[in-house]
C-alpha positions in Angstrom: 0.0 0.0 0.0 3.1 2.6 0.7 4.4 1.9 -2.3 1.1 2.4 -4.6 0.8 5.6 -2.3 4.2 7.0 -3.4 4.1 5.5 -6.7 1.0 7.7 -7.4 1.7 10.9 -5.6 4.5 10.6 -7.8 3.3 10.8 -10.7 0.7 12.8 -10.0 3.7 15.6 -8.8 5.2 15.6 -11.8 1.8 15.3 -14.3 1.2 18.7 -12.0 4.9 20.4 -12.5 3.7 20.5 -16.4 0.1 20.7 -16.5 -0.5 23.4 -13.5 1.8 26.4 -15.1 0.4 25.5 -18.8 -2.8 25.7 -17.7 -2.0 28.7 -15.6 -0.5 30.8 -18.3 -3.2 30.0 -20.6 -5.7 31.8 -18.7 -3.8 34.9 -18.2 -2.8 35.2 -21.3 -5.4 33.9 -23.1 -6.9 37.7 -23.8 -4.0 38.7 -25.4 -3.1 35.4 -27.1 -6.4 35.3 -29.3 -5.9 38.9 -30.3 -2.6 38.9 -31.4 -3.3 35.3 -33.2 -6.8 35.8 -34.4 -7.7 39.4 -34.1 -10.0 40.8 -31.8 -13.3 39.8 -33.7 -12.4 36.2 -31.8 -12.4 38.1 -28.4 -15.3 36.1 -27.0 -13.7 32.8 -27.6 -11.4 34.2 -24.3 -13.1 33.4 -21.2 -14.1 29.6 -22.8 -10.2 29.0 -23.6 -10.1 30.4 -19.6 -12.6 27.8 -18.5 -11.2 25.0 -20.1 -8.4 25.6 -19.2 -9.3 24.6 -15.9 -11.2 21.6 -17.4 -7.4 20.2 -18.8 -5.9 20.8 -15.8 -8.1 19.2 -13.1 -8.5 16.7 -16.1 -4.7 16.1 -16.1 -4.3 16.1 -12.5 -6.8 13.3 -12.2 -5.4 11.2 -14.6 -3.7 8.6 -12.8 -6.3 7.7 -10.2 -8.3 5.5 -12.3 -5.1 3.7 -12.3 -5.0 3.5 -8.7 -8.8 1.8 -8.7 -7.6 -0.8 -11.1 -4.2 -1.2 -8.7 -6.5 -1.5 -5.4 -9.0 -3.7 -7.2 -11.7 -1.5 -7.6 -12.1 -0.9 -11.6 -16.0 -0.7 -11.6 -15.5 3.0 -9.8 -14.2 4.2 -12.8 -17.8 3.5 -14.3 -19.3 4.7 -11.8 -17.6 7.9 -11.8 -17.9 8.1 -15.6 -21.3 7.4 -15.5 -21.9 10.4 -12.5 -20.0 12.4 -15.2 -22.3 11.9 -18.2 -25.8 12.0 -16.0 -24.6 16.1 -15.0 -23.1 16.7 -18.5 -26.6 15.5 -20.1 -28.4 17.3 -17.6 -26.8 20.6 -17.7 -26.1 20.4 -21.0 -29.3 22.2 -22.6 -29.3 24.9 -20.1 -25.9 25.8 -20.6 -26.5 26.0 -24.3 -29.4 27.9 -23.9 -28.5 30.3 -21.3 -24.6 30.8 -21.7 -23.6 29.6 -25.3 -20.4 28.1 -26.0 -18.9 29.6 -22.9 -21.9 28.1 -21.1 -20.5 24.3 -22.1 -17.3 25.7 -21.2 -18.2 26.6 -17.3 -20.2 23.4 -17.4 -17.0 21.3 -18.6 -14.9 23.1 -15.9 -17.7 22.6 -13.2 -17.9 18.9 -14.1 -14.1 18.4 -14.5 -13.5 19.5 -10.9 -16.4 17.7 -9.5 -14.8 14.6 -11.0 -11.5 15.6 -9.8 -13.2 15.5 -6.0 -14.8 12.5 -6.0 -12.0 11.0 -7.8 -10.0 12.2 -4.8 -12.6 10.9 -2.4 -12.6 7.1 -3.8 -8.4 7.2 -4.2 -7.5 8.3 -0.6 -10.1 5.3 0.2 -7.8 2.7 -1.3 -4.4 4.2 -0.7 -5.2 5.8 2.9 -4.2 9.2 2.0 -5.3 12.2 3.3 -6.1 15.7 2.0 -3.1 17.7 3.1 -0.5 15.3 1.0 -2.6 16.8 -2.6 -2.3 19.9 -0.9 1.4 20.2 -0.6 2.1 19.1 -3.5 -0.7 21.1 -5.3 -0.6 24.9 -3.4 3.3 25.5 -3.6 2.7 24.7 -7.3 -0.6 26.8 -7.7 1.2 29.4 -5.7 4.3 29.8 -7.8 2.5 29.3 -11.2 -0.2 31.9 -10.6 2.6 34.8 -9.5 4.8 34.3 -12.4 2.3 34.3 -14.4 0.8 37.6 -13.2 4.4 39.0 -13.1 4.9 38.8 -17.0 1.8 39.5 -17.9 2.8 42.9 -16.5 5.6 42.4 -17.9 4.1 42.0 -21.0 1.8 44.7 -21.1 4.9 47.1 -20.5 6.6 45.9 -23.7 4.2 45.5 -26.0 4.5 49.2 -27.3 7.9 48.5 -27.9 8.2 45.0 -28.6 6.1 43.6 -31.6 3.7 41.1 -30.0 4.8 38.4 -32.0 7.9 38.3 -30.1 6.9 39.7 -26.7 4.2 37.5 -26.0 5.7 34.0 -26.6 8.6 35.7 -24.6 6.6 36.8 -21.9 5.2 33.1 -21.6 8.2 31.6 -22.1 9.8 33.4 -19.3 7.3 33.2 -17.3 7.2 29.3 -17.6 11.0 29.5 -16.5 10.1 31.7 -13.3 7.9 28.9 -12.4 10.7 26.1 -13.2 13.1 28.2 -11.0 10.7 28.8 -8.3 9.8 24.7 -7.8 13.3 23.8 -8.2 14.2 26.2 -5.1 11.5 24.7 -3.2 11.7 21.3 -3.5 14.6 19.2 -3.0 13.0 16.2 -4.6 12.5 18.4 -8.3 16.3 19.2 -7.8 17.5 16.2 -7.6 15.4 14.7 -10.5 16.7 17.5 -12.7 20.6 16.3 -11.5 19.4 13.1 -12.3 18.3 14.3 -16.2 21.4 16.8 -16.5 23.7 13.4 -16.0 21.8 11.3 -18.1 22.3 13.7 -20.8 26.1 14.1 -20.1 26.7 10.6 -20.6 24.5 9.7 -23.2 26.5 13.1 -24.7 29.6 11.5 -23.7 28.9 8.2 -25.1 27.9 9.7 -28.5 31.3 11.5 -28.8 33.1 7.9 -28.1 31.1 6.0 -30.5 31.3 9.2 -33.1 35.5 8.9 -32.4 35.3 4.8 -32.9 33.6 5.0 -36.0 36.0 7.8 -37.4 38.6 5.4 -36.7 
């Protein structure tokens, strides 16, 4: 059971170190992203990219608990859970359409995604034992840090755009705020830093042993 525990929370850490600053970054920049890629006559497509956003990321943080039910022997919850899915989406579906239009099925999606995300929660921590306070540690630091580097080059952003042609500023602005977020988690967390020595020396040799075999063949 320890093992499936850290095996998961894991994986789940590392599904998060991607999918929380992606997801994070799309929604503050998604304003300025559709109108410096598609003009602003596809300004109402924003706030739906916003809300889905937050549909792909409870979506990916979720992702490996239906593995843990097949792990601890419970696959039929992932029916269930399915199934409690589709009854709200068919349910809400209409008014959504009716009443709020494409970013109506957005908010619903969103709604429905973290509502999964929660019960999914609910029915893992019942197989593995876990509680609560383990997602949020590894969850709020991430949050934390992806949601102020974010902000800060948005600001950023919005200060060099008369200068810089958006084009360039605004992948730049993302870009580096992406790296912020990087630099902030591997400050934090001495587990992140050590994975990273861990890539840095796989590339070395694997760099190293492409130089030797390169040299042997020459030869």
């Amino acid at each position: 059971l320890s093992r499936l525990q850290e095996a998961f929370f894991r994986s789940m850490k590392y599904v998060s170190l991607a999918a929380i600053p992606i997801a994070i970054v799309t929604m503050v920049f998604a304003k300025d992203f559709m109108i410096v890629a598609y003009g602003r006559k596809w300004a109402d497509a924003v706030v739906p990219l916003q809300w889905l956003a937050v549909y792909g990321l409870a979506r990916a943080v979720a992702v490996n608990m239906g593995n843990v039910f097949k792990a601890g022997g419970k696959p039929k919850w992932l029916f269930g859970i399915a199934t409690v899915r589709l009854v709200v989406m068919a349910v809400g579906l209409y008014p959504a359409i009716h009443f709020g239009g494409i970013t109506g099925v957005a908010v619903l999606s969103a709604v429905v995604s973290v509502l999964d995300f929660g019960l999914s929660v609910v029915m893992t921590n019942r197989v593995i034992m876990a509680s609560w306070k383990r997602y949020a540690r590894i969850l709020l630091p991430m949050l934390l840090a992806a949601i102020v580097s974010a902000l800060l080059c948005h600001e950023l952003y919005l200060v060099i755009e008369p200068i810089i042609h958006p084009f360039i500023g605004l992948p730049l602005s993302g870009g580096l705020a992406l790296l912020l977020y990087l630099g902030a988690m591997y400050a934090y967390d001495a587990d992140i830093r050590q994975v990273a020595a861990q890539v840095v020396q796989g590339i070395v040799r694997e760099f190293r042993r492409l130089r030797v075999a390169q040299g042997q063949t020459r030869a």
